[in-house]
Steps between C-alpha positions, in 0.01 A plus 500: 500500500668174373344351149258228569647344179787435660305248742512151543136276414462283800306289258811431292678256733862460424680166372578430844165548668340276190750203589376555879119492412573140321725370823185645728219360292563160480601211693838386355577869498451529902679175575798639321442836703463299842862386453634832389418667783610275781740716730793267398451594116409855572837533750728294214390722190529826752906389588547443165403856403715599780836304360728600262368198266232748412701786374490313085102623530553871559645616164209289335196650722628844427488457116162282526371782718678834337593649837720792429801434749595826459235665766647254760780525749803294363597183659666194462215247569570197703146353419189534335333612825792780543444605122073464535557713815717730326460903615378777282695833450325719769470769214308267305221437740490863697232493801207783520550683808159677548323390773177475359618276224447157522779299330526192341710254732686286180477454138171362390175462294245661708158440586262642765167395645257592691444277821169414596258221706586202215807619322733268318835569407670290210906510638769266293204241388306493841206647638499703778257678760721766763428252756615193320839691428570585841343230662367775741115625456541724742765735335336381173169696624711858618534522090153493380408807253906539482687347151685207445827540285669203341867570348601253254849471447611338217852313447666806319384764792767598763361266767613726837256688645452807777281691756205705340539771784677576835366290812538185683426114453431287734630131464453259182225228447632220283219299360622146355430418156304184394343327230190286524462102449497374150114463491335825419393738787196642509415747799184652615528785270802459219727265402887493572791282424768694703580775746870671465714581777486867588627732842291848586525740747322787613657820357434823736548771271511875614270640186280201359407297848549148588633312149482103497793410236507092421777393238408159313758301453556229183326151528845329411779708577433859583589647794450770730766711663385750724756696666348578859287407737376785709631817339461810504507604130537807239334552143710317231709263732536178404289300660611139333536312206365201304709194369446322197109376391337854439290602752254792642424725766132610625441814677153563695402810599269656697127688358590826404858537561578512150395650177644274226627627133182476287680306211604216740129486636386493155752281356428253759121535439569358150712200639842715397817520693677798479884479561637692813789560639700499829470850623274641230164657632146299484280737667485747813334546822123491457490923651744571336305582148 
């Protein structure tokens, strides 16, 4: 059982997630975002994280961030993408290969809910209902009574991820990314400022049934890499990777596939994260306790 004291408070928002309340909660603040995030900006700041001229921020981040360099792969990096993208010793992230273990697709601060009839899910500053983040209710509805998980990957985590089982995957569903007019939005039900691009695809696993995965990408520059389109795929292969921007990956699965570690469920009760990750077990098939 992992220490809930070792959890994150989702009600202690980080420097970064302060500064993007104030752009979000005021007028000035959304006009500056409206510019930010026009596809020439987003495409200019993404090249330049691509080009060698980025290489001078690498050293920096790593002290800023204390990554220890010495669980990664060495490399000469050409970029700050190649370096943020940078692979872990296999040894240092080894993969659970019981069947009935679930795994933890990435490195993360984990927390689980329970999806019912009017469930909202708070992922990198927006709200969310299932069929909001797919933009498909009726997929949304095959996950009633199941849980939602939301994987928050912060900027020191090793941002690739992989394949929670063995099975196949159909095609993915890129949603665009958008945020709303300068004049605040208010919807039927909740209010939003922005929806984040984000891909999903159906995940048909051999031991915990069909498993929607959705990555979210970054509202500036993040983006998502995914390796393959339809796949057939084994536990612990990479599945893809996330540039630059931080960014996090949802999971839905089915009612009663899955019997979650109590400390996660618990933490997550409180409003806690508790760090994962990639490989390490969360929970087992439901029968299998």
């Amino acid at each position: 059982m992992r220490n809930s004291q070792n959890g994150v408070n989702l009600r202690n928002n980080s420097g970064q997630e302060k500064a993007l309340s104030l752009l979000y909660g005021n007028f000035f603040g959304r006009c500056v975002l409206k510019i930010l995030t026009m596809p020439f900006i987003s495409k200019a700041a993404g090249a330049f994280m691509d080009s060698p001229l980025s290489v001078p921020f690498i050293k920096p981040f790593i002290r800023k961030n204390n990554i220890s360099m010495a669980e990664y792969e060495k490399a000469d990096y050409k970029s700050f993408n190649e370096f943020f993208t940078r692979r872990i010793k296999p040894e240092n992230r080894p993969v659970s290969q019981n069947p009935a273990e679930l795994i933890s697709p990435c490195d993360s601060k984990l927390t689980v809910y329970e999806i019912n009839e009017n469930s909202l899910f708070s992922i990198k500053n927006s709200l969310y209902s299932v069929a909001d983040l797919l933009k498909n209710k009726s997929l949304a509805e095959k996950y009633k009574g199941g849980y939602c998980m939301i994987f928050r990957l912060c900027v020191d985590d090793y941002h690739r991820y992989c394949y929670i089982d063995n099975g196949i995957k159909g095609g993915n569903k890129f949603i665009g990314g958008e945020l709303h007019t300068v004049n605040p939005i208010a919807l039927e039900h909740y209010n939003i400022y922005k929806r984040n691009s984000r891909e999903y695809t159906i995940l048909r696993t051999e031991n915990f049934g069909d498993v929607v995965q959705v990555e979210v990408g970054a509202m500036l520059v993040g983006k998502i890499s995914n390796r393959h389109g339809r796949h057939k795929f084994c536990r612990g292969e990479e599945k893809g990777m996330f540039q630059f921007g931080g960014s996090t990956i949802v999971l839905l699965l089915e009612k009663g596939r899955i019997a979650l570690d109590g400390d996660i469920l618990e933490n997550s009760a409180k409003g806690i994260e508790t760090p994962v990750r990639f490989g390490e077990t969360i929970g087992f098939i439901a029968f299998s306790r």
